[in-house]
C-alpha positions in Angstrom: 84.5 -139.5 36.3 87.0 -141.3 34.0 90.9 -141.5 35.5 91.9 -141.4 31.6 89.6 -138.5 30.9 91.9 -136.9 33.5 95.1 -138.5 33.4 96.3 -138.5 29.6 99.9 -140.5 30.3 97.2 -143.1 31.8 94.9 -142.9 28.3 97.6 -142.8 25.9 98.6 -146.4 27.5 95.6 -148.3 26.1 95.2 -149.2 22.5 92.5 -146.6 20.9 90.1 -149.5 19.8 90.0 -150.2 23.5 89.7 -146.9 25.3 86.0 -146.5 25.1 85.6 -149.3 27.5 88.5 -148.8 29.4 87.3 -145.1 29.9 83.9 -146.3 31.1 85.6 -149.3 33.5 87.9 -146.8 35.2 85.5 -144.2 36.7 86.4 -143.4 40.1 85.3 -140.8 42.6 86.9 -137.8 42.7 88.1 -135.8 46.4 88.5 -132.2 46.1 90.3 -130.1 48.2 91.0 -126.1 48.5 93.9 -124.5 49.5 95.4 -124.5 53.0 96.1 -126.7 55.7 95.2 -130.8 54.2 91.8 -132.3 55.4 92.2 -135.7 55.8 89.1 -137.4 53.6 86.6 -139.2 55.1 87.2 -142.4 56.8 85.1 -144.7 54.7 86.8 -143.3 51.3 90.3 -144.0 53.5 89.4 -147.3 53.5 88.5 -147.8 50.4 91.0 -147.1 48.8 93.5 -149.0 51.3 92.1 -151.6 49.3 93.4 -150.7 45.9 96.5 -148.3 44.5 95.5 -145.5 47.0 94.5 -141.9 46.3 96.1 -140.5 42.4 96.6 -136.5 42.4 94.1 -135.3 39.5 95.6 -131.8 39.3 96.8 -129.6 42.1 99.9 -129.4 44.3 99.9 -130.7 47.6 103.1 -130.0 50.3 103.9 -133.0 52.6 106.2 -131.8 55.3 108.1 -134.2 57.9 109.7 -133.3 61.1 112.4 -135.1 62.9 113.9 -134.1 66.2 113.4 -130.1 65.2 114.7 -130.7 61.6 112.1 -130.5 58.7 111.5 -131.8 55.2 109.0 -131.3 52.4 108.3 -132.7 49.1 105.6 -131.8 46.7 103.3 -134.1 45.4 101.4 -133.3 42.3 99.5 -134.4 39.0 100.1 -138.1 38.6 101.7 -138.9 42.1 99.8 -141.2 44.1 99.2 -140.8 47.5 99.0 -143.3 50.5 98.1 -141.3 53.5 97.9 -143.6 56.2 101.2 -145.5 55.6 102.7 -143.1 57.7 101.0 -144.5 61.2 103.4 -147.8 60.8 105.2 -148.5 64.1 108.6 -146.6 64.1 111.1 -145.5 66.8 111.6 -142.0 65.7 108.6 -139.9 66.6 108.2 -138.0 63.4 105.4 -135.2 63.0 103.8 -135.6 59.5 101.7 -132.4 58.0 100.0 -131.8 54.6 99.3 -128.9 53.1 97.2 -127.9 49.5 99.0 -125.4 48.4 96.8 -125.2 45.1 93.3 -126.2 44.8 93.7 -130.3 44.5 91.8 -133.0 42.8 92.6 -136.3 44.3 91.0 -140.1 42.6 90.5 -142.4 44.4 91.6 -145.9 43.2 89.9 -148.4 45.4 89.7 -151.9 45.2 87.1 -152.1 43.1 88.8 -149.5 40.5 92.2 -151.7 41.0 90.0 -154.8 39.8 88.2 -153.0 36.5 91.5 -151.7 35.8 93.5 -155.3 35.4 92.2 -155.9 32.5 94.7 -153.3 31.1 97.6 -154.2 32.7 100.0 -151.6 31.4 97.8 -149.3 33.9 98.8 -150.7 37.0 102.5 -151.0 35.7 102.2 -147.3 34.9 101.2 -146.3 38.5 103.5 -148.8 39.9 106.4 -146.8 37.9 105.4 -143.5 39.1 105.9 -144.7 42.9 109.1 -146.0 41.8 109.9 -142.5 40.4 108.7 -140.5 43.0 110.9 -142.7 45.5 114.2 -141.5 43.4 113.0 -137.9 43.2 112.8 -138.0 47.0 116.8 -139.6 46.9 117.6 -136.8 44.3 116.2 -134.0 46.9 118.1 -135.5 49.7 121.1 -135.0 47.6 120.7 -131.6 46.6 119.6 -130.9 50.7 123.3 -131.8 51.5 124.4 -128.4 49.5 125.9 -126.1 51.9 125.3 -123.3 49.9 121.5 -122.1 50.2 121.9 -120.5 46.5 123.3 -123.7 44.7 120.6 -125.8 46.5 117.7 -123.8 45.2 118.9 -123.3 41.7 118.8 -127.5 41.8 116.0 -127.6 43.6 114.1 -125.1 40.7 115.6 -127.3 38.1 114.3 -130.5 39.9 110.9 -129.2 39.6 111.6 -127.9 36.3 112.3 -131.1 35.1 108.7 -132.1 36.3 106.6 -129.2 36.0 108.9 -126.4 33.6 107.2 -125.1 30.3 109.9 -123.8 27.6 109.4 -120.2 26.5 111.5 -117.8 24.7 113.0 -116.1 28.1 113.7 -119.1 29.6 111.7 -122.2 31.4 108.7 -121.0 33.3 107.5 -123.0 36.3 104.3 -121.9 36.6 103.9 -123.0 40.1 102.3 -121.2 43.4 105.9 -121.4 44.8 106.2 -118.7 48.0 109.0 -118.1 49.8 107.9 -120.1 52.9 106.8 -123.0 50.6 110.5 -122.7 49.1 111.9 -122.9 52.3 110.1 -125.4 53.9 111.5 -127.4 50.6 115.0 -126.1 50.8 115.2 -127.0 54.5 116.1 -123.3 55.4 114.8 -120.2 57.4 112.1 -118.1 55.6 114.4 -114.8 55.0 117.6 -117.1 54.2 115.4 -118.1 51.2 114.4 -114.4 50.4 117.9 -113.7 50.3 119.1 -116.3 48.5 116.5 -115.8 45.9 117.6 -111.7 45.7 121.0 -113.4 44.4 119.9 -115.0 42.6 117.6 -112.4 40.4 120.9 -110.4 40.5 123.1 -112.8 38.8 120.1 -113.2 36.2 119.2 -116.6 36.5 115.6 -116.2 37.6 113.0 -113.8 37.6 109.7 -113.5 39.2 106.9 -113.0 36.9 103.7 -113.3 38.9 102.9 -115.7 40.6 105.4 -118.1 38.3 109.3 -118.4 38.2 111.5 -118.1 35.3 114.9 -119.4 34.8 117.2 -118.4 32.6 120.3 -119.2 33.8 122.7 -122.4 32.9 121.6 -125.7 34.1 123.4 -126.6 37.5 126.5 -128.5 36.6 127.1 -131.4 38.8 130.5 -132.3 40.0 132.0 -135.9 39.4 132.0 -137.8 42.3 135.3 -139.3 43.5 137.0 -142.4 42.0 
């Protein structure tokens, strides 16, 4: 399968006379994985793609969830995000315990060497992916931010407009994130206790600004203002 007949901010980069051939140059194998706890792929497409830009999320959401001395983090990780599994066994004095999780059912590319090769002959590609890891490294900065809010309710309502940013869909009632986001999944993001979050969220619905519809979240509240940081 194609990575632009799957990844349209990829396709939109080449020129149309060219995409034809850069459609049939940039097949890769595709890696797909159902919900639940991650399963690592198998070792000889691991090491394939060491070779090249890694492993590109398809469509899905994945959960990757770090824990440091009893004290937990998460991020999610979905279409567009590239993914570099094994980076993670690099020496380091902090033992850190590293979990995945598929939270929906995930489609994962796998951009190998000999991908990375076909693919520089459209160099705007690999500038693209290389931007995306840049971005994803300031999200992670932005939700390290909004994890130092003392107040569980503040730091959800940034953390849904974080992902809303990403993943939100504009409808008359407000922006819909149309996301398999569950308490404990919200929690393990939020850095907080599973009913903490529940309560938080029950706030929340009672001040108006979201709304459980589904499986989805809407919010209809104000954008969280952020305060100016001192001269």
């Amino acid at each position: 399968m194609s990575v632009l007949d799957v990844d349209p901010g990829l396709a939109e980069l080449v020129p149309a006379e060219q995409r034809q051939q850069a459609r049939q140059a940039t097949g890769a194998t595709i890696l797909r994985f159902g919900t639940g706890p991650w399963r690592e792929p198998e070792p000889e497409n691991l090491e394939r793609a060491k070779g090249g830009y890694g492993m590109l999320v398809v469509d899905g959401l994945l959960l990757r969830r770090v824990g440091v001395g009893g004290r937990h983090a998460a991020e999610l990780l979905g279409p567009g995000d590239l993914l570099r599994p094994w980076q993670y066994d690099a020496e380091t004095t902090i033992d850190a315990e590293w979990t995945w999780r598929v939270v929906a059912p995930t489609r994962i590319a796998v951009l190998d060497q000999r991908w990375t090769n076909r693919a520089a002959h459209w160099p705007q590609l690999g500038a693209e992916l290389a931007g995306r890891a840049m971005s994803r490294a300031v999200r992670l900065v932005t939700s390290m931010a909004i994890s130092q809010q003392p107040k569980l309710d503040v730091r959800l309502w940034m953390l849904f407009w974080e992902l809303a940013d990403r993943y939100g869909k504009v409808h008359p009632d407000g922006i819909h994130l149309e996301l398999p986001l569950t308490h404990e999944v919200l929690s393990h993001l939020a850095g907080a206790r599973r009913p903490s979050v529940s309560g938080a969220l029950t706030r929340l619905a009672q001040d108006g600004r979201l709304m459980r519809s589904g499986r989805h979240w809407v919010l209809s509240g104000e954008r969280p203002v952020a305060e100016p940081l001192p001269v």
